[in-house]
VMD Tcl script that builds the backbone (N, CA, C; Angstrom):
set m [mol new atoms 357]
animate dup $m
set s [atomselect $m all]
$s set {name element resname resid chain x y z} {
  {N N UNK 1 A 0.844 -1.174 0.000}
  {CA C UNK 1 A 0.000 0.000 0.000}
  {C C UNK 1 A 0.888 1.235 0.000}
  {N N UNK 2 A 0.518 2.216 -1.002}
  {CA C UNK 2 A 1.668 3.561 -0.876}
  {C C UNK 2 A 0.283 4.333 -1.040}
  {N N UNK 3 A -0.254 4.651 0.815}
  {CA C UNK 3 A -1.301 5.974 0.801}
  {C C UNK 3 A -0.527 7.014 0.278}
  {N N UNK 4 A 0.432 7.757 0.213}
  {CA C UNK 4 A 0.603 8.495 -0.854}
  {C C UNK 4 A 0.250 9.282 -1.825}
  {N N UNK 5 A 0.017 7.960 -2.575}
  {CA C UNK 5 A -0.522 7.608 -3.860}
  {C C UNK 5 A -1.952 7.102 -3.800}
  {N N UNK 6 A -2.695 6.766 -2.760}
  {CA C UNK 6 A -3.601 6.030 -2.751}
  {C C UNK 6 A -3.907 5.461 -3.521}
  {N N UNK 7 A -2.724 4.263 -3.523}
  {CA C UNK 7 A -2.168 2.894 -4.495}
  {C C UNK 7 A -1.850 1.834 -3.721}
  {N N UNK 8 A -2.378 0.600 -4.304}
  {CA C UNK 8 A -1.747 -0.953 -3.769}
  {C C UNK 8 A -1.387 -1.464 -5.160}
  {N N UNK 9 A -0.182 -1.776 -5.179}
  {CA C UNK 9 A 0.201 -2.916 -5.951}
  {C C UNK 9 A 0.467 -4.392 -5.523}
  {N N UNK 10 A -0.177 -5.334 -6.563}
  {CA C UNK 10 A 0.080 -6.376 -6.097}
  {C C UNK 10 A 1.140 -7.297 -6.823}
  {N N UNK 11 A 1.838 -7.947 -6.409}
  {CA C UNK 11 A 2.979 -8.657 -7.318}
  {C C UNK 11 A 1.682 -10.663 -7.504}
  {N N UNK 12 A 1.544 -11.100 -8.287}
  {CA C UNK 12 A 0.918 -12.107 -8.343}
  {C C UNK 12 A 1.808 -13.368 -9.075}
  {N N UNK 13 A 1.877 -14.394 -8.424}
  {CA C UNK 13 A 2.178 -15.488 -9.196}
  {C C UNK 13 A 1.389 -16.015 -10.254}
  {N N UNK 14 A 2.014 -15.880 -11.497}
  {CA C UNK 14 A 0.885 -16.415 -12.692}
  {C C UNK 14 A 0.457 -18.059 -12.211}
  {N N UNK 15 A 0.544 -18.952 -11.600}
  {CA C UNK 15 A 0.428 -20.031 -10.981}
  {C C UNK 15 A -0.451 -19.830 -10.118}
  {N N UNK 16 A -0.069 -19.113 -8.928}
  {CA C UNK 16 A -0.871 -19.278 -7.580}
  {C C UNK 16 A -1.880 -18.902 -8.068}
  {N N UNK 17 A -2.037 -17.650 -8.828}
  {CA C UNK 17 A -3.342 -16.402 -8.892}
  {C C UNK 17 A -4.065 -16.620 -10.177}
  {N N UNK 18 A -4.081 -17.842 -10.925}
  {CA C UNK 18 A -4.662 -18.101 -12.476}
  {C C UNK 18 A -4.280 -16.971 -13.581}
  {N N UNK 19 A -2.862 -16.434 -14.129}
  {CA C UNK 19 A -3.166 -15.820 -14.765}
  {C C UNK 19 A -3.102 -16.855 -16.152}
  {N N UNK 20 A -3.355 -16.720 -17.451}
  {CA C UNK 20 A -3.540 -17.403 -18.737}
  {C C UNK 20 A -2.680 -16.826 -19.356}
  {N N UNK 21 A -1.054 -17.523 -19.388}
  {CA C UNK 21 A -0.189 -16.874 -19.454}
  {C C UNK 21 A 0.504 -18.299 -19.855}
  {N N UNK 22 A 2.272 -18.057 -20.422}
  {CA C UNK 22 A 2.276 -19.959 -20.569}
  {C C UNK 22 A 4.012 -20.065 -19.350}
  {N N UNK 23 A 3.452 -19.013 -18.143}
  {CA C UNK 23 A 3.721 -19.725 -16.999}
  {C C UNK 23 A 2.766 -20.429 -15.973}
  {N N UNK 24 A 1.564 -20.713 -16.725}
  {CA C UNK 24 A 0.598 -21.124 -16.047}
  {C C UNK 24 A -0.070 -21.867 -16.664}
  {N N UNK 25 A 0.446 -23.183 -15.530}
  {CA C UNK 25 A 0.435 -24.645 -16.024}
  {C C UNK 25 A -0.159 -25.497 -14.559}
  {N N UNK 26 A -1.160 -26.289 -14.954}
  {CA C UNK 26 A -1.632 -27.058 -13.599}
  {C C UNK 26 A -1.003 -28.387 -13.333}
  {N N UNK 27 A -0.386 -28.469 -12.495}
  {CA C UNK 27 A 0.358 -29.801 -12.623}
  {C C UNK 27 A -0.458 -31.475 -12.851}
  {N N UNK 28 A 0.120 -32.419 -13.302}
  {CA C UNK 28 A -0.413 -33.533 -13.986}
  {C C UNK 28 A -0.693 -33.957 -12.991}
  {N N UNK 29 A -0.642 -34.289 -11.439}
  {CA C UNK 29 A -1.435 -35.101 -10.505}
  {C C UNK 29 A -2.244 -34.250 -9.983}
  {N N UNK 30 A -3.536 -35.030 -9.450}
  {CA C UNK 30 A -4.218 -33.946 -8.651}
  {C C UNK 30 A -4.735 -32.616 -8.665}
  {N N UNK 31 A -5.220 -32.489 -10.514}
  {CA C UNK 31 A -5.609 -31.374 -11.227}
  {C C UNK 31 A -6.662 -30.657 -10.493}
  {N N UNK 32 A -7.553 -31.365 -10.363}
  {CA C UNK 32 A -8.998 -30.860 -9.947}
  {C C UNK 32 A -8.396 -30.482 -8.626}
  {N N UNK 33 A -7.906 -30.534 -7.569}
  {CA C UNK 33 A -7.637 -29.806 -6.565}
  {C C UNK 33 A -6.882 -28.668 -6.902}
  {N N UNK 34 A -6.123 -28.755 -7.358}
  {CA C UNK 34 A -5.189 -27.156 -8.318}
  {C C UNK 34 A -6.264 -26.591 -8.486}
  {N N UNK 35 A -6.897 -27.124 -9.350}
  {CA C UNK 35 A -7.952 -26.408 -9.831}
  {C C UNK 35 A -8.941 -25.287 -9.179}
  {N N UNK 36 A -9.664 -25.868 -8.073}
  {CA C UNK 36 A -10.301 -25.651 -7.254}
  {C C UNK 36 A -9.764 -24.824 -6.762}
  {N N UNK 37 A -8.434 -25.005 -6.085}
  {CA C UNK 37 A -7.406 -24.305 -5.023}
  {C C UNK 37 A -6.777 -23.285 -5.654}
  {N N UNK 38 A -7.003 -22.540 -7.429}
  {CA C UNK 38 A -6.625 -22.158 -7.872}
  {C C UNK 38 A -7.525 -20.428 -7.605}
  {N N UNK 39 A -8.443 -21.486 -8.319}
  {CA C UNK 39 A -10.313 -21.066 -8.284}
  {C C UNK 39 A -10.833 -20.036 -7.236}
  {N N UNK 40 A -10.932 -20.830 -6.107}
  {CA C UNK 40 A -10.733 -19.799 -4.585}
  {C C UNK 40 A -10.164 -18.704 -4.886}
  {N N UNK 41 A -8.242 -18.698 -5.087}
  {CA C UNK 41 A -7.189 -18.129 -4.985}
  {C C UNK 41 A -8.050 -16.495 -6.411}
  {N N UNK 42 A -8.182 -16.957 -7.154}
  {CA C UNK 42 A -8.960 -15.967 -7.964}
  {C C UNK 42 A -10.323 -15.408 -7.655}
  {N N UNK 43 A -10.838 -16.056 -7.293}
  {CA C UNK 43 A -11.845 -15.659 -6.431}
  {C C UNK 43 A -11.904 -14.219 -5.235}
  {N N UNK 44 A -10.889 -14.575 -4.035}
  {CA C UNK 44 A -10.609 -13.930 -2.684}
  {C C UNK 44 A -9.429 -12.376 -4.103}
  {N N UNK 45 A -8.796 -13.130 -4.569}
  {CA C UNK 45 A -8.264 -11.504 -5.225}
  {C C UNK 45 A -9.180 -11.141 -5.423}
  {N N UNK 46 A -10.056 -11.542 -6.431}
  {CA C UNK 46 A -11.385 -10.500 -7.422}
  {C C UNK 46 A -12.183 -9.832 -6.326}
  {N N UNK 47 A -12.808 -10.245 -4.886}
  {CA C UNK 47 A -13.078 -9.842 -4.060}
  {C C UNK 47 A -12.468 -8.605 -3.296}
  {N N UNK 48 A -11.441 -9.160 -3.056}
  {CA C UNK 48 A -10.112 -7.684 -2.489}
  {C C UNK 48 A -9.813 -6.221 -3.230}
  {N N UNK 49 A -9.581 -6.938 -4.247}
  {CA C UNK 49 A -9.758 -5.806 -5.470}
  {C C UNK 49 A -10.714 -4.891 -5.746}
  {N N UNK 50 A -12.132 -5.307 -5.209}
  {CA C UNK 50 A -12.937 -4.622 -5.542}
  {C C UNK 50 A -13.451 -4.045 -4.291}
  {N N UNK 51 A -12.704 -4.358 -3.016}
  {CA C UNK 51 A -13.190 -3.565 -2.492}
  {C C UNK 51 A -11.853 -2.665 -1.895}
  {N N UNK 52 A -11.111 -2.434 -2.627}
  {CA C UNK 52 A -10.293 -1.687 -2.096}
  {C C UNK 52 A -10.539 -0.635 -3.147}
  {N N UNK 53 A -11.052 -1.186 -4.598}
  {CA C UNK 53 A -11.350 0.202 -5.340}
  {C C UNK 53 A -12.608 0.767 -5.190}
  {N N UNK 54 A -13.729 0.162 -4.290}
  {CA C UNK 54 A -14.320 0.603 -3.757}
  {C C UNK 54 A -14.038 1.773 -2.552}
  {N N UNK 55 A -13.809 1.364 -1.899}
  {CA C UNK 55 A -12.791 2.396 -0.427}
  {C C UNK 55 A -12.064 3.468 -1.494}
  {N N UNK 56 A -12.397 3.607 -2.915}
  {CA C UNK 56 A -11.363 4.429 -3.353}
  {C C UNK 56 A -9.626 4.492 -3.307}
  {N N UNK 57 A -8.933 3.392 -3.119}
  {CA C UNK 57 A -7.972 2.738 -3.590}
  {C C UNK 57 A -7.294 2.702 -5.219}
  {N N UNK 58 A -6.396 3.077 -6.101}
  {CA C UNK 58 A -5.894 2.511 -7.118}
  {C C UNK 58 A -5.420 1.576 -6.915}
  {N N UNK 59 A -5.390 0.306 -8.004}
  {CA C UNK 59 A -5.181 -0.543 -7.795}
  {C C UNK 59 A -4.223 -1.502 -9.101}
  {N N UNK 60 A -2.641 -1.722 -8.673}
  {CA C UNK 60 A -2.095 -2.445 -9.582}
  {C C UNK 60 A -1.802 -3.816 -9.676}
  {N N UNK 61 A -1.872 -4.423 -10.451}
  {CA C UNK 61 A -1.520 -6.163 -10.599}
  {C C UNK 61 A -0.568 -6.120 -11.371}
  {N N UNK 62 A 0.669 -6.491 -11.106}
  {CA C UNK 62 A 1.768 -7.130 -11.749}
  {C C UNK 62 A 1.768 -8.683 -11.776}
  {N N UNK 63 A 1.900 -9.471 -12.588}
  {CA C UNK 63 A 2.247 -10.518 -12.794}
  {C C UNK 63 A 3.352 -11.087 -13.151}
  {N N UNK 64 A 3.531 -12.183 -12.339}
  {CA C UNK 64 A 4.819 -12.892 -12.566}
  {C C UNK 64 A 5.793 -12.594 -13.665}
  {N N UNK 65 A 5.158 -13.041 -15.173}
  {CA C UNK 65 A 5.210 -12.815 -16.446}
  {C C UNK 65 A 5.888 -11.681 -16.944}
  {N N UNK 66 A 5.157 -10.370 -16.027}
  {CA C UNK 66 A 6.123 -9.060 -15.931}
  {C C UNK 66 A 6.973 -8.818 -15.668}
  {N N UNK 67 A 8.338 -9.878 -14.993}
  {CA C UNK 67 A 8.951 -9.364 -14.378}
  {C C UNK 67 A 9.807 -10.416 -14.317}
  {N N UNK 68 A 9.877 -11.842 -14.874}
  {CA C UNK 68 A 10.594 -12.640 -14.596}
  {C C UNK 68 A 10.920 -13.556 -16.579}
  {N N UNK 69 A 11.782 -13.475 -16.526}
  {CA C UNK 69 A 12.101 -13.929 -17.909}
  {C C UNK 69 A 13.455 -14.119 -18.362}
  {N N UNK 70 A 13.623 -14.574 -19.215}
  {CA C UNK 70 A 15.209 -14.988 -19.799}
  {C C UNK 70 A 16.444 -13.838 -19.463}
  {N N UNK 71 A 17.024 -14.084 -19.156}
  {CA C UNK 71 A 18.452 -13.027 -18.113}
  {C C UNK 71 A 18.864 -11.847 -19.735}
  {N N UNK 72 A 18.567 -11.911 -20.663}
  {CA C UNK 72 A 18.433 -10.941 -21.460}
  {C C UNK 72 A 17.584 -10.060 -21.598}
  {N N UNK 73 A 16.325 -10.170 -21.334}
  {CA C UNK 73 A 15.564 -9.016 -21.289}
  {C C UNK 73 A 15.300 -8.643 -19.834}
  {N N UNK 74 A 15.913 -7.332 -19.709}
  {CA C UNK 74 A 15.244 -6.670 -18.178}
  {C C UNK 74 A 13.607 -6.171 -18.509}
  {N N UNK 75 A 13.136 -7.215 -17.994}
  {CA C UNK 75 A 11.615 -6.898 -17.895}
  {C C UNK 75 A 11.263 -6.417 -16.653}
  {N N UNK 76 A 11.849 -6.743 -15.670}
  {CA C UNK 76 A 11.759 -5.811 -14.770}
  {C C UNK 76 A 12.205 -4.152 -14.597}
  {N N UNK 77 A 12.712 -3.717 -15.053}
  {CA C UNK 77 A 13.241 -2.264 -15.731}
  {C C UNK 77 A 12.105 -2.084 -16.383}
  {N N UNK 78 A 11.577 -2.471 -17.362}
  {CA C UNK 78 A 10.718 -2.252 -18.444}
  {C C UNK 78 A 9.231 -1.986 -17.535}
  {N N UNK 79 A 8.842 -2.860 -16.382}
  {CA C UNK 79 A 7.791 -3.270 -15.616}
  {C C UNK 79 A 7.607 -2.158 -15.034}
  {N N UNK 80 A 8.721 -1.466 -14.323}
  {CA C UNK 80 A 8.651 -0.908 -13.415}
  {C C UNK 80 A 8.693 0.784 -14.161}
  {N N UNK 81 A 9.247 0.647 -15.650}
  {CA C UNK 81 A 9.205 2.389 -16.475}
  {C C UNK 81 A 7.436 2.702 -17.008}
  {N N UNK 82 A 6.699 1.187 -16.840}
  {CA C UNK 82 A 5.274 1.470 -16.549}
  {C C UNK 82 A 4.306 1.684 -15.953}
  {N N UNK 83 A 5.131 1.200 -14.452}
  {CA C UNK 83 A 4.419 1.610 -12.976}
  {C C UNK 83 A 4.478 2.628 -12.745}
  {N N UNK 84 A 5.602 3.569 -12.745}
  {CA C UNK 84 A 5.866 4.915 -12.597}
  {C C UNK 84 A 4.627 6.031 -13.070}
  {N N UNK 85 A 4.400 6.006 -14.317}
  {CA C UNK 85 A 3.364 6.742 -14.581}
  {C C UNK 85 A 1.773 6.578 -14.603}
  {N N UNK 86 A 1.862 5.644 -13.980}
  {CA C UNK 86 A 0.321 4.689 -13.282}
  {C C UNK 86 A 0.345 5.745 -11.983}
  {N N UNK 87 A 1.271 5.421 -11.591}
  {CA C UNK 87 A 1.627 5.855 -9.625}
  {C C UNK 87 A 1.706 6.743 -9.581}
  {N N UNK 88 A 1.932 7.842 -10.348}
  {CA C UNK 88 A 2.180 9.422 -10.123}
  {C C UNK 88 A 0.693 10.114 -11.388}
  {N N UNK 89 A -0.049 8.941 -11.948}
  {CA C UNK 89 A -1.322 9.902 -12.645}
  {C C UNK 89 A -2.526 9.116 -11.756}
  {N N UNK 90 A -3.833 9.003 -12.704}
  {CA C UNK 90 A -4.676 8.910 -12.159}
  {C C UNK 90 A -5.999 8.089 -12.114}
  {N N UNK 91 A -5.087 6.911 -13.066}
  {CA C UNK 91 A -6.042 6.025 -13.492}
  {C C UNK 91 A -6.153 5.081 -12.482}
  {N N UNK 92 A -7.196 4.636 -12.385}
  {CA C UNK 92 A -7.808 3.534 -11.304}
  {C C UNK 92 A -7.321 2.378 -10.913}
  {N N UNK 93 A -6.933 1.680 -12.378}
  {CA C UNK 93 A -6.317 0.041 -12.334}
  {C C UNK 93 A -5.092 0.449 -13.384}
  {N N UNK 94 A -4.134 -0.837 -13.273}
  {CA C UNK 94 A -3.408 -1.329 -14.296}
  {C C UNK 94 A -2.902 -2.891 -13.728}
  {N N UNK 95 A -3.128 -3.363 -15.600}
  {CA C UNK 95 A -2.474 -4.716 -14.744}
  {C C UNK 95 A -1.653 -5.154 -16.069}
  {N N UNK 96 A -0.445 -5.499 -15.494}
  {CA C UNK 96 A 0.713 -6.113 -16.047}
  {C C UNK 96 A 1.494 -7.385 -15.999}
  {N N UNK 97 A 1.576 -7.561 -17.399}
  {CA C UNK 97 A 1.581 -7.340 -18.739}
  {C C UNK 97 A -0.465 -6.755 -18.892}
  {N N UNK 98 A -0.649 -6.394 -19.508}
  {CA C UNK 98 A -1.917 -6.373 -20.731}
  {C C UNK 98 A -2.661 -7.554 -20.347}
  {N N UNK 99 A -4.202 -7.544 -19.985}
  {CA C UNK 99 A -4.516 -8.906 -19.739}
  {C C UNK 99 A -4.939 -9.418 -20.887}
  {N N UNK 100 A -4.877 -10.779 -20.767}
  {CA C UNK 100 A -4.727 -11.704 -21.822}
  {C C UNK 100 A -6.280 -12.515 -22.059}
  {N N UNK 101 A -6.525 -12.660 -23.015}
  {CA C UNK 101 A -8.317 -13.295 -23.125}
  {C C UNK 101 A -8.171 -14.894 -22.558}
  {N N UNK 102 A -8.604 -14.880 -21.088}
  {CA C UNK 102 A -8.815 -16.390 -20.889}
  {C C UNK 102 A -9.856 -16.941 -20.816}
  {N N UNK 103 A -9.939 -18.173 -20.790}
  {CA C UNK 103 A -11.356 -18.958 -21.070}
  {C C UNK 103 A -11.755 -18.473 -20.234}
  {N N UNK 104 A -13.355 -18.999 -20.470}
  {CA C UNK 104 A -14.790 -18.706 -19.847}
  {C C UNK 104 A -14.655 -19.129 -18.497}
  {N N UNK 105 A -14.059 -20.711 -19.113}
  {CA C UNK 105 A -14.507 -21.474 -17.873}
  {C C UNK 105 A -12.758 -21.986 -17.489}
  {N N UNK 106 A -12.394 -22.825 -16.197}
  {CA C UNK 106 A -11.594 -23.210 -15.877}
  {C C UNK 106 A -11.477 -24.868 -16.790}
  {N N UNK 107 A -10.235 -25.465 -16.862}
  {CA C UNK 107 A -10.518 -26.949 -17.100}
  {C C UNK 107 A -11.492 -27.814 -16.391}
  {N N UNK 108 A -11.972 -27.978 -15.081}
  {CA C UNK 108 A -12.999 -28.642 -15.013}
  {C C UNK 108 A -14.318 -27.974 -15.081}
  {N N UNK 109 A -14.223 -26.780 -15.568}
  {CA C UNK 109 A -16.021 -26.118 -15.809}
  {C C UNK 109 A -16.192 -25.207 -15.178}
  {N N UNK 110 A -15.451 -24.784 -13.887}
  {CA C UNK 110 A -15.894 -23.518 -12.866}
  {C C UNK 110 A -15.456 -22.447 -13.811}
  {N N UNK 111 A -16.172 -21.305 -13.135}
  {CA C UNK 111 A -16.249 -19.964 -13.783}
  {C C UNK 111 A -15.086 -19.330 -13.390}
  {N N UNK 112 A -14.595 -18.611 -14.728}
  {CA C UNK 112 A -13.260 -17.729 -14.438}
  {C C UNK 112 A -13.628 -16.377 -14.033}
  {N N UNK 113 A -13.430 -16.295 -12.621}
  {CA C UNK 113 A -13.036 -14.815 -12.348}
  {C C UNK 113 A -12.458 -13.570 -12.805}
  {N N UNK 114 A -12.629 -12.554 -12.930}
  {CA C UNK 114 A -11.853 -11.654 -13.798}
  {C C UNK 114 A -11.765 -10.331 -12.836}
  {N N UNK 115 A -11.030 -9.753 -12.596}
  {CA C UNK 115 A -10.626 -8.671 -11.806}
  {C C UNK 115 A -11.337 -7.776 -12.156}
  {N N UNK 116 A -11.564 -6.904 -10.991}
  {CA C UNK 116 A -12.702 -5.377 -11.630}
  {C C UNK 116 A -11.822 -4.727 -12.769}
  {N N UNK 117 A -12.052 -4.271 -13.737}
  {CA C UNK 117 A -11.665 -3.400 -14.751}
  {C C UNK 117 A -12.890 -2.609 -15.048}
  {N N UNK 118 A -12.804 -1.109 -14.335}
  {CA C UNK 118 A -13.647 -0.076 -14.121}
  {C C UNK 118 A -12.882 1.308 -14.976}
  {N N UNK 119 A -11.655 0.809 -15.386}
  {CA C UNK 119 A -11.232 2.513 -15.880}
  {C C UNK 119 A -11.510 2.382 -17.563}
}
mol reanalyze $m
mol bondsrecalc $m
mol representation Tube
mol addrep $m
């Protein structure tokens, strides 16, 4: 949280937090519990999120994806020359990278959550 700015950024594991990304992979045993346990995990964000931009909060999501990659590209440099002008203007959300079109549904059928996107 940087009241400040009346900003939270969040750093998210493309794994833990479902992003549809191709660091996000459910492992071969015991899918349907990933799944599920994934599910929740997207769930309790989409919840948080919205009520912190409720309370009037900005609100950023970085993802894994943003920031972690082959030792040649500083994507973190790059991540962070886009946070900067998020954090010092005045838009509501950003989430990084660009979100990506994921399915409807999860692999066993539950509904995909999707973060408030209000700006």
């Amino acid at each position: 949280m940087l009241p400040r700015y009346q900003a939270v950024i969040f750093i998210h594991g493309c794994f833990w937090h479902g992003h549809w990304c191709p660091k996000y992979r459910l492992p071969k045993s015991n899918g349907f519990y990933w799944t599920e346990k994934i599910h929740r995990n997207t769930i309790r964000d989409h919840a948080t999120l919205e009520k912190l931009l409720d309370a009037g909060w900005r609100v950023a999501v970085v993802w894994e994806c943003a920031v972690k990659g082959p030792k040649r590209e500083n994507r973190l440099a790059t991540t962070v020359a886009q946070l900067v002008p998020w954090l010092t203007g005045t838009t509501r959300e950003l989430e990084l990278p660009p979100p990506v079109e994921p399915p409807v549904t999860t692999p066993v059928g539950l509904p995909n959550p999707q973060w408030p996107r209000r700006s």
